[in-house]
NUNUVO-119345 format. One line per 2 residues: number of its first residue (from 0); for each residue x, y, z of C-alpha. Coordinates in Angstrom, 3 decimals. Each point is the difference from the previous one (the first is absolute). Layout:
<dokols>
NUM	X/Y/Z  ... .
</dokols>
This chain:
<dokols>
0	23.256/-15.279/27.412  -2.748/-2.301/-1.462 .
2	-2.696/2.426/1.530  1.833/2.664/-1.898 .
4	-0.495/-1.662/-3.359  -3.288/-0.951/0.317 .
6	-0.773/3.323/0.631  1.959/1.590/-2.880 .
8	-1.949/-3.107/-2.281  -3.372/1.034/0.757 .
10	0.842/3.613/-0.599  0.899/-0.689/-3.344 .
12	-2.857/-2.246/-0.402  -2.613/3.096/1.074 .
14	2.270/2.063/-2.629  -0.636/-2.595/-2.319 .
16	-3.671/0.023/0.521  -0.225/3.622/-0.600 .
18	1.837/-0.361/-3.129  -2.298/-2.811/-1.320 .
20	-3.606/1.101/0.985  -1.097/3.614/-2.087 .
22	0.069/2.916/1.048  -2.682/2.434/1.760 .
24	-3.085/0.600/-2.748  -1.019/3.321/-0.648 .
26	-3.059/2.083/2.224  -3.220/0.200/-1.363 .
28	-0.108/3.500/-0.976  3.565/-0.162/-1.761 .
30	-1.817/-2.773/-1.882  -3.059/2.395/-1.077 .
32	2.869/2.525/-0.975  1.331/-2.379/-2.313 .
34	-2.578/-1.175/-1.488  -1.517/3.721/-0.546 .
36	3.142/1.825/-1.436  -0.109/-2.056/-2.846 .
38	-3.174/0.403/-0.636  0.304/3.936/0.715 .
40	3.250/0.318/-1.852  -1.419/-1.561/-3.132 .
42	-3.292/2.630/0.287  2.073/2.826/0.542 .
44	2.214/-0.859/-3.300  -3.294/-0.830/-2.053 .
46	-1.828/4.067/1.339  3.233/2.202/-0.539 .
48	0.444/-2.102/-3.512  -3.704/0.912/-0.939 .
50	0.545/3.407/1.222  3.241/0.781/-2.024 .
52	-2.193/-1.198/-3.123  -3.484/2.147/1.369 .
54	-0.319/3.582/-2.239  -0.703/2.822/2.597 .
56	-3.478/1.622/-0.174  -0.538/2.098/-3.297 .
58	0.936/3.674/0.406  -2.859/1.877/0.358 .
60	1.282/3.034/-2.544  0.950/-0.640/-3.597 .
62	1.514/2.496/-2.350  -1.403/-0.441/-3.803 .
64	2.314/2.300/-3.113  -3.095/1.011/-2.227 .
66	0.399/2.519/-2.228  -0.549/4.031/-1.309 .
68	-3.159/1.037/2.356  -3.634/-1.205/-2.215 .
70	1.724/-2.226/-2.199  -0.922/-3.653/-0.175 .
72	3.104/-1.357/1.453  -1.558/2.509/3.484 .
74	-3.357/-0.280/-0.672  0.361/-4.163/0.683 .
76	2.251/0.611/2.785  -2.410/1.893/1.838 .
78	-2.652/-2.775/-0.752  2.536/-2.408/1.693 .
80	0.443/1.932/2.658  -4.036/0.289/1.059 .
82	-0.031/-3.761/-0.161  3.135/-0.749/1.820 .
84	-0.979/2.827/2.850  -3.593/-3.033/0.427 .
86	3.005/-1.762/1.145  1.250/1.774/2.831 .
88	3.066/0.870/-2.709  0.780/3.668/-0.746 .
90	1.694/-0.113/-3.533  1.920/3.550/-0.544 .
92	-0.589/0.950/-3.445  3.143/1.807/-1.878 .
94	-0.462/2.541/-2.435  2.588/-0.772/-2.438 .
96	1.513/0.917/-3.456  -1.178/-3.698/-1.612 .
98	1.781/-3.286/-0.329  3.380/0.668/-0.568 .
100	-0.335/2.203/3.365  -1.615/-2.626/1.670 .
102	2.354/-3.121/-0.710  2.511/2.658/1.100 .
104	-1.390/0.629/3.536  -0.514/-3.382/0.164 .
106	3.013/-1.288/-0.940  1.307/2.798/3.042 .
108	0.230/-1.547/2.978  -0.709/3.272/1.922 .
110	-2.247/1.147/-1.812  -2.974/-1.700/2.137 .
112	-1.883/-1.431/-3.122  -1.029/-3.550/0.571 .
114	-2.285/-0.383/-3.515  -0.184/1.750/-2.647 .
116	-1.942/0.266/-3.932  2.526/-0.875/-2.489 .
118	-0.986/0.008/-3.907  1.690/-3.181/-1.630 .
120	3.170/1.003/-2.149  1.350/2.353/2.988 .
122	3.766/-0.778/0.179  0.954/-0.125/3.202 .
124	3.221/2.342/1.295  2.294/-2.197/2.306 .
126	-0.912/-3.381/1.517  -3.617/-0.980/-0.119 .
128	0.248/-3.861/1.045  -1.276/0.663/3.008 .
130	-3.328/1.294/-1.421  -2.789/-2.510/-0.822 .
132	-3.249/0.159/-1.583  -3.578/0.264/1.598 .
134	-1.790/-0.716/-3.975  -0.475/2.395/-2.990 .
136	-3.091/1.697/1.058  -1.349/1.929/-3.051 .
138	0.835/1.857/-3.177  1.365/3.449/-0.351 .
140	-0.701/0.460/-4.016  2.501/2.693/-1.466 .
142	-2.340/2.550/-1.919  2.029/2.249/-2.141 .
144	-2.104/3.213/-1.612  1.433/2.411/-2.597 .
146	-0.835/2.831/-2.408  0.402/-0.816/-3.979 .
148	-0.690/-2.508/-2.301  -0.951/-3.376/0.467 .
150	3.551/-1.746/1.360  0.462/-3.379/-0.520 .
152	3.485/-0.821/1.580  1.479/1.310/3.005 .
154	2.827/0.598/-2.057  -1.580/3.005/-1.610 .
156	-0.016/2.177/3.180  3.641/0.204/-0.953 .
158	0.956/3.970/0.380  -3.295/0.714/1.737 .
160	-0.577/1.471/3.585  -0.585/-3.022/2.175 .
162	-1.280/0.233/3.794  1.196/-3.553/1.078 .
164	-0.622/1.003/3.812  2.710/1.095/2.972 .
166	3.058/-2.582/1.126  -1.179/-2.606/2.408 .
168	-3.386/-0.612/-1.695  -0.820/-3.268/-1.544 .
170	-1.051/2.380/-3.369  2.947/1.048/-0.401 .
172	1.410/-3.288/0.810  -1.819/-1.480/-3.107 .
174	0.157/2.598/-2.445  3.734/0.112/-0.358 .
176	-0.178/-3.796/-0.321  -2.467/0.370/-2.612 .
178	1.465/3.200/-1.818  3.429/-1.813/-0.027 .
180	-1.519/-2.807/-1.790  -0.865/2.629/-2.619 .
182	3.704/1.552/0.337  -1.316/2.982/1.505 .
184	1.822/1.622/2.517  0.787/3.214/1.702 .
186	3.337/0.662/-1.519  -2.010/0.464/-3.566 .
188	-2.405/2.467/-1.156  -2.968/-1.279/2.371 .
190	-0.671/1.919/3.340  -0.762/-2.471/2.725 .
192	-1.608/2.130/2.648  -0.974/-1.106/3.994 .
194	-3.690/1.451/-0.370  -2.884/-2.525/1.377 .
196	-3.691/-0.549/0.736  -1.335/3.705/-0.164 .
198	2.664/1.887/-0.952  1.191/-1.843/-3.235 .
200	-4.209/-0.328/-0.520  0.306/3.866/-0.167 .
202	3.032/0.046/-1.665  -1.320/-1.946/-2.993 .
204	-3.121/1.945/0.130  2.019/3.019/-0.369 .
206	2.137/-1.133/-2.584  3.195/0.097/2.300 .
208	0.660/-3.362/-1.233  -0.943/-2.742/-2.303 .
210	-0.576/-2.709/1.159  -0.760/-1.583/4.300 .
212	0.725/-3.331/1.636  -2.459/-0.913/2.978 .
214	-0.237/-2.804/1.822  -1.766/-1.058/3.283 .
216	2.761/1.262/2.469  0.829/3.649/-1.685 .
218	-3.512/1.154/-1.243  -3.819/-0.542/1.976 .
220	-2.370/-1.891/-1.769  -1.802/3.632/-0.516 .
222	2.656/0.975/-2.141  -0.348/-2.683/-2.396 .
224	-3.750/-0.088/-0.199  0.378/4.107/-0.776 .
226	2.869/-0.133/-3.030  -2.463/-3.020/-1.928 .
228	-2.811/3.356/0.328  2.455/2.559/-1.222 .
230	0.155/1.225/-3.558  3.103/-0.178/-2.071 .
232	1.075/-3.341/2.150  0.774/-3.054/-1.079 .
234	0.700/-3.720/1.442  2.749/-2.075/-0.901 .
236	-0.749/-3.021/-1.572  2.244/-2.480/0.179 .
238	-0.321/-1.719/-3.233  3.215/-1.933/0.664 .
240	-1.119/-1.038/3.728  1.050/-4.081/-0.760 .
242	3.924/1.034/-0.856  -0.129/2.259/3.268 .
244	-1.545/-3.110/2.363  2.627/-2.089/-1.275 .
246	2.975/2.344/0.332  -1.059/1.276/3.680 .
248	-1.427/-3.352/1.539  -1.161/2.137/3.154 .
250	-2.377/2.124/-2.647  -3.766/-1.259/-0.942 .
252	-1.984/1.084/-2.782  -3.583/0.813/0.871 .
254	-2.469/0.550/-3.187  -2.625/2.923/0.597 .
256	-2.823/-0.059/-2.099  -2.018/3.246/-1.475 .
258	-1.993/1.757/2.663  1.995/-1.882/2.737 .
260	0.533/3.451/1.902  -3.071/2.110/-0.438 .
262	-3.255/-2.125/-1.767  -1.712/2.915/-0.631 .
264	2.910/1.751/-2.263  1.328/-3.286/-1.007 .
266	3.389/1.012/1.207  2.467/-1.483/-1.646 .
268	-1.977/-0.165/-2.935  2.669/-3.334/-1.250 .
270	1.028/-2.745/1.550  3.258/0.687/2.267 .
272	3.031/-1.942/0.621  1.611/0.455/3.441 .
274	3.239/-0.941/1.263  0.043/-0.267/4.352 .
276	2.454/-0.731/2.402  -1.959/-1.441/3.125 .
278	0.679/0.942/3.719  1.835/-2.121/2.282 .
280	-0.580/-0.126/3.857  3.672/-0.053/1.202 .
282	1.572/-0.761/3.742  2.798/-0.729/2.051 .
284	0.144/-3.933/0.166  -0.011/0.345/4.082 .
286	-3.678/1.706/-0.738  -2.376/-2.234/2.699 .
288	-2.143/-2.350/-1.656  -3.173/0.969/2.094 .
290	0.760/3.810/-2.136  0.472/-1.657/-3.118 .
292	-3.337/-2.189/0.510  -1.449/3.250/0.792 .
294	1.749/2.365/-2.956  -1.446/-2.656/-2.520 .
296	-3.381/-0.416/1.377  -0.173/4.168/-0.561 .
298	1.253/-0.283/-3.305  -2.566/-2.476/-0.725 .
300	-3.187/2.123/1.259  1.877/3.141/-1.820 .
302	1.399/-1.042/-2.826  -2.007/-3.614/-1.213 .
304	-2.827/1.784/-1.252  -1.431/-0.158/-4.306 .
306	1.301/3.763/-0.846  0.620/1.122/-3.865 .
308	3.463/-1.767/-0.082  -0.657/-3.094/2.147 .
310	-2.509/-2.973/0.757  -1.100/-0.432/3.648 .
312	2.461/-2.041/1.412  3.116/0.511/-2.100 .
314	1.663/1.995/2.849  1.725/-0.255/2.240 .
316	1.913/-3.047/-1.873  3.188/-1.923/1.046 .
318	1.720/0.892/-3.280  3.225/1.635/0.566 .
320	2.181/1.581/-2.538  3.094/1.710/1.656 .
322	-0.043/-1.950/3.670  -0.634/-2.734/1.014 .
324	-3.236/-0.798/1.791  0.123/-0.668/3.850 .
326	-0.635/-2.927/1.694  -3.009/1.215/1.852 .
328	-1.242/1.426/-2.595  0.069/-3.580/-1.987 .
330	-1.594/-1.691/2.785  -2.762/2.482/0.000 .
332	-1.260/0.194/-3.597  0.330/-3.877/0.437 .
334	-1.544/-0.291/2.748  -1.432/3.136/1.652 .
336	0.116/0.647/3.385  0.478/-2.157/2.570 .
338	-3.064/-1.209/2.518  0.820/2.586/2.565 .
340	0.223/3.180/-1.912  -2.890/-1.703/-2.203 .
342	-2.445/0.123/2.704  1.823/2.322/3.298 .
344	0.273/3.657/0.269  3.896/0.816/-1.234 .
346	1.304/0.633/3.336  -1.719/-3.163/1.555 .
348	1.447/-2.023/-2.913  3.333/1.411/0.138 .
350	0.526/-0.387/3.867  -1.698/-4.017/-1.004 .
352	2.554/-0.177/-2.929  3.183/0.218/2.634 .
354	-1.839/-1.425/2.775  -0.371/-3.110/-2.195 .
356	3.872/0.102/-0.402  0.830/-0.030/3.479 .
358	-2.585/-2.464/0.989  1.290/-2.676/-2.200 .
360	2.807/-1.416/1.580  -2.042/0.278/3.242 .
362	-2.141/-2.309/-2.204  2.092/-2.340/-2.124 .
364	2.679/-0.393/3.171  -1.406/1.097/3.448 .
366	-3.160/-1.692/-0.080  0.983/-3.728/-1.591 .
368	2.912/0.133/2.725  -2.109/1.009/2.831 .
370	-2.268/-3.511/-1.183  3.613/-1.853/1.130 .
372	0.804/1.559/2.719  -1.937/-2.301/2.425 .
374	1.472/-2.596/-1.117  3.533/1.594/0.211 .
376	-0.505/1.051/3.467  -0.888/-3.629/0.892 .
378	3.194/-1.360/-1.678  1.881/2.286/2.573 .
380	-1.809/-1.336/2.772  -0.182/-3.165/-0.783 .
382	4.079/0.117/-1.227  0.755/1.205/3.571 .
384	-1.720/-2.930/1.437  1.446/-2.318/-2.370 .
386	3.023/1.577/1.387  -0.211/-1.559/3.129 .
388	-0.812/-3.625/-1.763  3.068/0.364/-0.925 .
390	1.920/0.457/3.386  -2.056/-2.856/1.461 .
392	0.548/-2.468/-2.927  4.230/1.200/-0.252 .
394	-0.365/-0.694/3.851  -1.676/-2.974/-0.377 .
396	2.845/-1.450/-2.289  2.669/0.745/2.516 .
398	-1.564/-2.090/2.217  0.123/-3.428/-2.259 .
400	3.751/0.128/1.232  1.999/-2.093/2.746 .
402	0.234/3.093/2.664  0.241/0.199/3.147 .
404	-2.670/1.198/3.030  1.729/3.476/0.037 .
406	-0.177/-0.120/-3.722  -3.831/-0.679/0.150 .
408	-0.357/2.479/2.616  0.859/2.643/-1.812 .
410	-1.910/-0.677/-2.900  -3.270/-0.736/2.150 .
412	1.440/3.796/1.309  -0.198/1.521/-3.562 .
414	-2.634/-1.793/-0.565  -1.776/1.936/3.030 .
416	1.344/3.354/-1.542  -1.655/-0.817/-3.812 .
418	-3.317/-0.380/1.964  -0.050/3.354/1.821 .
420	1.029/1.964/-3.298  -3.304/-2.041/-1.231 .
422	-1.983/1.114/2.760  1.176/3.754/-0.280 .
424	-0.639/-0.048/-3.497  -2.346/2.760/-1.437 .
426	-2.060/-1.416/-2.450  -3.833/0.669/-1.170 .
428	-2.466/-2.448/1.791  -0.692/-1.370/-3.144 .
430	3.161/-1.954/-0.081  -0.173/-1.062/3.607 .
432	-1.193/-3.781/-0.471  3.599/-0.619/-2.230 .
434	1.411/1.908/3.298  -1.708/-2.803/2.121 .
436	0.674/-2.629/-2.446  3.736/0.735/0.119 .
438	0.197/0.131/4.037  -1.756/-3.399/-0.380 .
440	3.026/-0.826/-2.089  2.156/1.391/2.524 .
442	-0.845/-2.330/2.189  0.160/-2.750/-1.402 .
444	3.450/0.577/-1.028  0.411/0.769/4.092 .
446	-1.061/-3.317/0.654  2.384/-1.894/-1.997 .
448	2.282/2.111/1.195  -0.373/-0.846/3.941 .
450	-0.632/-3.729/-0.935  3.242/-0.539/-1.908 .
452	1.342/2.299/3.306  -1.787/-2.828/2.142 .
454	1.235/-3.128/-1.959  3.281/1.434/0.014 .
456	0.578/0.410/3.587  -1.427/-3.849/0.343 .
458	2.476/-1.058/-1.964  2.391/1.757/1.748 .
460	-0.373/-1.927/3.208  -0.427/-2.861/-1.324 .
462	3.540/0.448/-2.060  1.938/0.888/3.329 .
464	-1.542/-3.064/2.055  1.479/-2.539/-2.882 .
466	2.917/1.778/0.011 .
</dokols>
């Protein structure tokens, strides 16, 4: 019966001892997987973030709303285009009826136009807040010729023939601003007719009407330099250009002097007063940069030239009248263009430009965690071997108590068992001298074991011969 609880005490004891002492450690490789998946989880986070931010490459076509076929508004489209097309970029060049058309089509969403020529003043039809400006890039003067006497006010035209140019041009777009101004209208006795460039030229010259509005996206420059040669034609002066400025703040005046347009014939033979809308660039706000860099930079070799109405490098400018200016745009009359585009072939630059994206996390995250990762990897080794420390040392501590030889037995048995998962253990040879050093441990703790085993058994006999 006595046997029987001794034996049912030191079962409980080995329980005991299995409940006290840790647990099995981890293998070596699920320690490499743990200390890599953080380190992997973290990279993979920092790449797809960069690459949700990353614009994709620009698109290789572009579609551009110009204007009538040989005005100016087409004429500097095409010179976009043979600059762009340097760039690997084919730029599609739409013939169009002027501004008014081309805020339309852009404003279309299937329409395909991704830029467009817009005169300043053009009122937009619908929802334009997703449209942005590019810069103004250069003036588009409004000439107006006429048959008669010397006019001094617009206002006298009233009852007159006027060719003011078709719906959808940036002529036309004007002219009724301007003729309303004047209260002239076409519900009065004035014809407002949708001639341009060479036919209201020949209209006037036939004396089909009285007077012609031209501007830069209705009428080629041809046009203009042939009415100032024709006889019988006159040019507005705008002898009250200040009021005008200040009433349309998208207008500028521009002051001709005498022979400004032909030396030879002094032509005009008095100083002029012009009033001029400028040209904006406009674009979707999701236009790439890399295009918008690249729009700019043509608008610079096209358009920032000395002409008769400009100074070399007053165009393009970042003064916008009707939309706001984009953010790329900003940056680049700030601060041109940026070191890769500056000094790369565009495709190199662009591929660069996104590359750069991507490669930053691998730079700001992956690399400085790589630099701990040694030492990670050695806190999981050397963890797992402080792991057994801490078997021997809770062992060790059992054995300050009053047990018995069975009782030591079994922990001298465990003790056994913590040494073979030691000596089984997978770990780098760099950490094998604290694997030595701990079986050195090991035994020491074995020897106090079997000498408390020994003194106890002494006793023993000694106890039972005084009793």
């Amino acid at each position: 019966m006595a046997e029987d609880s001794s034996e049912e005490g030191d079962r409980k004891y080995r329980a005991f001892i299995r409940r006290m002492l840790p647990g099995k450690p981890t293998n070596v490789w699920l320690d490499l997987t743990q200390t890599l998946a953080p380190l992997l989880l973290l990279s993979a986070i920092a790449i797809f973030a960069a690459l949700h931010f990353v614009r994709p490459a620009p698109p290789s076509t572009v579609t551009i709303a110009s204007g009538p076929a040989g005005s100016r508004f087409n004429l500097v489209a095409q010179r976009y285009q043979k600059i762009l097309a340097r760039n690997g970029i084919k730029l599609v060049v739409l013939t169009t009826q002027g501004s008014q058309d081309n805020l339309k089509r852009l404003l279309t969403a299937k329409s395909g136009v991704d830029i467009a020529l817009v005169q300043t003043g053009t009122a937009p039809d619908g929802d334009a807040s997703d449209l942005v400006s590019l810069g103004s890039v250069f003036y588009v003067p409004l000439t107006i010729f006429y048959r008669g006497p010397v006019l001094t006010r617009l206002s006298e035209l009233r009852g007159r023939r006027i060719a003011i140019g078709p719906a959808g041009s940036g002529t036309r777009s004007l002219a009724l601003a301007l003729l309303k101004a004047n209260e002239i209208d076409a519900t009065g006795p004035t014809q407002l007719l949708d001639l341009e460039g060479e036919a209201a030229r020949t209209a006037l010259l036939d004396q089909q009407v009285d007077a012609i509005f031209l501007t830069g996206d209705s009428a080629a420059p041809e046009t203009t330099r042939e009415m100032l040669h024709a006889p019988g034609i006159r040019l507005f002066d705008f002898p009250q250009a200040d009021a005008y400025i200040r009433r349309f703040r998208y207008l500028s005046k521009l002051e001709l002097p005498p022979g400004a347009f032909d030396l030879g014939e002094n032509l005009p033979p008095t100083p002029i007063n012009m009033l001029a809308p400028t040209v904006e660039l406009l674009a979707h706000s999701s236009l790439h940069p890399a295009l918008s860099d690249l729009l700019i930079e043509a608008a610079i070799d096209v358009n920032g030239g000395a002409s008769l109405l400009q100074s070399a490098g007053q165009f393009p400018t970042p003064a916008a009248h009707d939309f706001p200016i984009s953010e790329d745009a900003a940056r680049y009359y700030k601060s041109g263009k940026s070191f890769a585009y500056r000094y790369l072939p565009f495709w190199l630059a662009s591929l660069l430009d996104r590359a750069v994206v991507v490669f930053l996390p691998v730079v700001l995250v992956v690399i400085p965690a790589l630099r701990y990762l040694p030492a990670l990897y050695n806190w999981r080794i050397k963890s797992r071997i402080n792991h057994r420390y801490r078997q021997l040392m809770a062992l060790e501590r059992m054995s300050l108590g009053d047990l018995s030889a069975k009782q030591r037995s079994l922990l001298l048995e465990r003790l056994s068992h913590i040494e073979k998962g030691v000596i089984s253990l997978k770990i780098p040879g760099s950490h094998a001298d604290q694997l030595y050093v701990l079986r050195e441990h090991m035994q020491f703790v074995r020897e106090n074991l079997s000498r408390s085993s020994e003194q106890s058994a002494e006793a023993s006999p000694s106890a039972a011969g005084q009793a």
